[in-house]
C-alpha positions as CSV (number, residue, x, y, z in Angstrom):
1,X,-0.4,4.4,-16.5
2,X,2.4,6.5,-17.6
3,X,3.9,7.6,-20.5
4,X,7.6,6.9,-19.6
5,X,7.3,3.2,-18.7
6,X,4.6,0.5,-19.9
7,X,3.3,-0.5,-16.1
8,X,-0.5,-0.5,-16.5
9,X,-3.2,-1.9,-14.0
10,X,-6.3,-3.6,-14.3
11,X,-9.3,-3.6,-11.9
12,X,-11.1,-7.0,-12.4
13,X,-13.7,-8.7,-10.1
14,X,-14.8,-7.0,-7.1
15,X,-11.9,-4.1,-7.6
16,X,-13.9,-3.5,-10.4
17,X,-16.6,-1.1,-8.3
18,X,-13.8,0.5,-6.0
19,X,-15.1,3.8,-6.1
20,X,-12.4,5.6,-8.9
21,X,-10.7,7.8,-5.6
22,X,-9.5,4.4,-4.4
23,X,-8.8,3.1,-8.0
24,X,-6.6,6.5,-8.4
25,X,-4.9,6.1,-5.1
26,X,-3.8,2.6,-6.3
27,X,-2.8,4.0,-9.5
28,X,-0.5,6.7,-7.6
29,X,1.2,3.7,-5.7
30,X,2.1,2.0,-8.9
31,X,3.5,5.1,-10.6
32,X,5.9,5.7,-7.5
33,X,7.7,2.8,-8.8
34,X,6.9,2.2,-12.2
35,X,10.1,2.7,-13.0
36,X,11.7,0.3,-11.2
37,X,8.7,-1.9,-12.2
38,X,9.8,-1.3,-15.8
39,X,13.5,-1.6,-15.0
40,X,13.2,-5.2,-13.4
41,X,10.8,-6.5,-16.1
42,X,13.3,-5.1,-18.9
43,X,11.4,-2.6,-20.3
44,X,8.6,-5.1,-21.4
45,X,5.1,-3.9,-20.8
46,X,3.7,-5.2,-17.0
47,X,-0.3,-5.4,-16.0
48,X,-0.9,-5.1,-12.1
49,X,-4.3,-7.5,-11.4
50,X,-6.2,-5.6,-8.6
51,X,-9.2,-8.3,-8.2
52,X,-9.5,-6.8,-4.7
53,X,-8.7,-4.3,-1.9
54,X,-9.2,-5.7,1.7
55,X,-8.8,-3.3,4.4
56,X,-9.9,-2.5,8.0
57,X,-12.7,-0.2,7.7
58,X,-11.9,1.2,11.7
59,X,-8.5,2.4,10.2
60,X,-9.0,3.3,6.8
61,X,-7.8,6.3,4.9
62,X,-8.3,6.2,0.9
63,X,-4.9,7.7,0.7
64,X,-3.2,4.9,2.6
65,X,-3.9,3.1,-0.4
66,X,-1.3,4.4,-2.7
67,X,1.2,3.5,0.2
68,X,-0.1,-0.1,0.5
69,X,0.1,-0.4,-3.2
70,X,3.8,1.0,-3.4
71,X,4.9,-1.4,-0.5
72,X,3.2,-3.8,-2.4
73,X,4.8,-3.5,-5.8
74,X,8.3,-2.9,-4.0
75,X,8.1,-6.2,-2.5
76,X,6.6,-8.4,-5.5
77,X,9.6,-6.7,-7.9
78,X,12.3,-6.8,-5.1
79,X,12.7,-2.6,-5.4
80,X,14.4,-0.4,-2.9
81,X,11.6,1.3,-0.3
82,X,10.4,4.8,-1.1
83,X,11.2,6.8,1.6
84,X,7.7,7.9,2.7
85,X,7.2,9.3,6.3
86,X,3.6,9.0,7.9
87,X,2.7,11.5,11.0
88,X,-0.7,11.2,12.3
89,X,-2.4,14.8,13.3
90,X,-4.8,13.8,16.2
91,X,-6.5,17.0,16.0
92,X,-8.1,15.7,12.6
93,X,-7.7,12.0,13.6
94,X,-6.0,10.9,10.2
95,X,-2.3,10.0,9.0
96,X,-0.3,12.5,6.4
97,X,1.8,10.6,4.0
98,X,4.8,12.7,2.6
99,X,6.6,10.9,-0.5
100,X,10.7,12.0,-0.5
């Protein structure tokens, strides 16, 4: 996933068809934290299992997904939060992520 740390994921089962913008987005989640991912595991190569993504369809954003993945890995390897703030825009009806 990166060159700097040896955090990798793998889409199996029904993640394996997620079209590749939500595979990316996932992707972008894990490198937020990879090193802290890396850090905790002591520098020994970790594979994140995606066998699949669940998600209301009536509030879904693709990009929400690298957020989801991020809060994710932050609570499986007990990692400080990334400060991301969400604002939604109502002209355009969708949430911004910004990543500090």
């Amino acid at each position: 996933m990166t060159a700097d740390y040896s955090v990798w994921v793998r889409f199996v089962d029904s993640a394996t068809d997620l079209p590749r913008a939500y595979k990316e987005e996932a992707i972008k989640g894990l490198s937020m934290v990879a090193s802290g991912i890396s850090e905790n595991a002591n520098d020994k190569s970790v594979t994140v299992v995606v066998s699949e993504l669940s998600y209301a369809e009536s509030d879904f954003q693709v990009d929400g997904i690298s957020v989801a993945m991020c809060r994710w890995a932050e609570n499986v390897f007990g990692l400080h939060e990334q400060q991301i703030t969400a604002s939604f825009d109502r002209e355009v009806n969708r949430y911004h992520f910004e990543w500090h």
